[in-house]
C-alpha positions in Angstrom: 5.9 -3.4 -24.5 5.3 -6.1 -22.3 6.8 -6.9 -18.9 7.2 -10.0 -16.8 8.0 -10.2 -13.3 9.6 -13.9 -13.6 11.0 -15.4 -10.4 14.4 -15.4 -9.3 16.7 -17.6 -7.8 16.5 -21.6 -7.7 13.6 -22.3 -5.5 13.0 -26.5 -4.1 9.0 -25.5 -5.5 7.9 -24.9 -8.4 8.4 -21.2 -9.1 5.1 -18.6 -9.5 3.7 -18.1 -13.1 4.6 -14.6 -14.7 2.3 -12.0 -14.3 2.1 -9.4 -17.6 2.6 -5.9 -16.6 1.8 -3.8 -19.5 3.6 -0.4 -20.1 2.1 1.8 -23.0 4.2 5.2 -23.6 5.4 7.4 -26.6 8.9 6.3 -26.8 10.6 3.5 -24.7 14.3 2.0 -24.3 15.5 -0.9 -22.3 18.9 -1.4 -21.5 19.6 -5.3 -21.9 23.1 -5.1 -19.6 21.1 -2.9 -16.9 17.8 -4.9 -17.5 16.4 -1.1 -16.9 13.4 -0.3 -19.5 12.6 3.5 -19.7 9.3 5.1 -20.9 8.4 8.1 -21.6 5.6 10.4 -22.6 2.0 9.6 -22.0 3.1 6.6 -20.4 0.1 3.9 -19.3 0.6 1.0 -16.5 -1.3 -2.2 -15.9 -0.5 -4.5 -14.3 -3.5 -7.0 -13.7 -1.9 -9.7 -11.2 -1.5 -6.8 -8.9 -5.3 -5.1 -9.5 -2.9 -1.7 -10.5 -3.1 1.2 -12.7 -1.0 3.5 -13.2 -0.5 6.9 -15.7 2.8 9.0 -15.3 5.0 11.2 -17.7 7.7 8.7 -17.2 8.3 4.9 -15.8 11.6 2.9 -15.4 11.5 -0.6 -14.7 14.3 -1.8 -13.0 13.9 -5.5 -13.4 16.5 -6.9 -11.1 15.5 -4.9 -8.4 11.8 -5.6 -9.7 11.0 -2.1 -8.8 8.9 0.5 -10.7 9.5 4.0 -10.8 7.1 6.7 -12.3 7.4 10.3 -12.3 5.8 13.5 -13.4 2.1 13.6 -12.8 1.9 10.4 -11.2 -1.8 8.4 -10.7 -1.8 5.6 -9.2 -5.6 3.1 -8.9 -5.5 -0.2 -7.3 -8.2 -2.1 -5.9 -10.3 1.2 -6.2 -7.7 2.9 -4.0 -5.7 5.5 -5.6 -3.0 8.0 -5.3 -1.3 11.0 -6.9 2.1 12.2 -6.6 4.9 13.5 -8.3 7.1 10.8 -8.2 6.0 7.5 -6.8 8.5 4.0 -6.6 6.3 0.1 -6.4 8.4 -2.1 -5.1 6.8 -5.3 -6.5 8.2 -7.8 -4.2 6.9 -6.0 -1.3 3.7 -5.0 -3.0 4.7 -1.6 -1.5 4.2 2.4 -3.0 6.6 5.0 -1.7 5.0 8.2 -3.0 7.0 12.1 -2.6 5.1 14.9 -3.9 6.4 18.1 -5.7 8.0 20.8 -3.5 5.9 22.7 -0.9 3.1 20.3 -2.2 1.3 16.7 -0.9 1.1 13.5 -2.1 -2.9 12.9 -2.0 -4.2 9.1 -1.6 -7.9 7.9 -1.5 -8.7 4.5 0.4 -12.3 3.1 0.0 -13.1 2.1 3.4 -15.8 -1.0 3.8 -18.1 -0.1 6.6 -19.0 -2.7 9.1 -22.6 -3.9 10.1 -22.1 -3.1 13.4 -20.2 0.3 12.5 -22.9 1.1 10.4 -26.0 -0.1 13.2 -24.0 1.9 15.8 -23.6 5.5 13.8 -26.2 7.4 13.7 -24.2 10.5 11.8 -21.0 11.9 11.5 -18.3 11.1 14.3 -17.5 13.6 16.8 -14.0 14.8 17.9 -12.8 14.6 21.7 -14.0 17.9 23.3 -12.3 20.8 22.7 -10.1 18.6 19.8 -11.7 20.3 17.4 -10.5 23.9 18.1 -7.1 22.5 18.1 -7.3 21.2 14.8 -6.9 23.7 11.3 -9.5 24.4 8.7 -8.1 23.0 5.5 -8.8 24.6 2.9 -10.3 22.4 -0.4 -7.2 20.6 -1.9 -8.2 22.4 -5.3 -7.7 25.8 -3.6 -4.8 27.7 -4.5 -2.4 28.9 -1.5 
């Protein structure tokens, strides 16, 4: 099924071109009075205006909001940052995730950080804490470790 963010409201410019967002899944519905479209099962997100990703158990689209919401299992990769939780909302306007993990668990996000010339001239190994920061701190375990 294909998806199309087209724009809203009468605008004095020329409005933006639609952007496809794909959404692959076993089964799918969309409400035409509700403009909601539900997937579900193996569901697959891309969305290349937006560099995004996504894979989920389940997505709604809520086109008059223009938000996204996936749940169960939730990956999200974009830009070569990614993030996993259970259920995670894209507001598309805002460009924004909201991410909430599973009970008594974490939402888990990697961010690809560019290094610097001068960060990387000035570091000769790994950063030090404050003194004495470091006893304050836990040990984490491994976030494959189970409790």
């Amino acid at each position: 099924m294909l998806l199309s963010n087209g724009a809203q409201g009468v605008k004095a410019q020329s409005p933006a071109p639609a952007s496809p967002m794909t959404v692959r899944s076993d089964i799918q519905e969309a409400n035409s009075q509700t403009g909601v479209v539900t997937a579900r099962g193996n569901v697959q997100v891309y969305y290349p205006a937006r560099q995004m990703q996504a894979t989920a158990a389940q997505a709604q689209y809520f086109s008059r909001e223009r938000r996204l919401v996936l749940s169960g299992n939730v990956y999200v990769l974009q830009d070569g940052n990614s993030m996993r939780a259970e259920v995670m909302t894209y507001l598309i306007d805002e460009g924004r995730f909201v991410a909430n993990p599973q009970t008594s668990q974490q939402v888990e996000s990697i961010y690809l950080v560019k290094e610097t010339q001068e960060n990387n001239s000035n570091a000769s190994g790994p950063a030090s804490m404050a003194p004495g920061l470091d006893e304050l701190l836990p040990t984490l375990p491994p976030l494959n470790a189970n409790p």
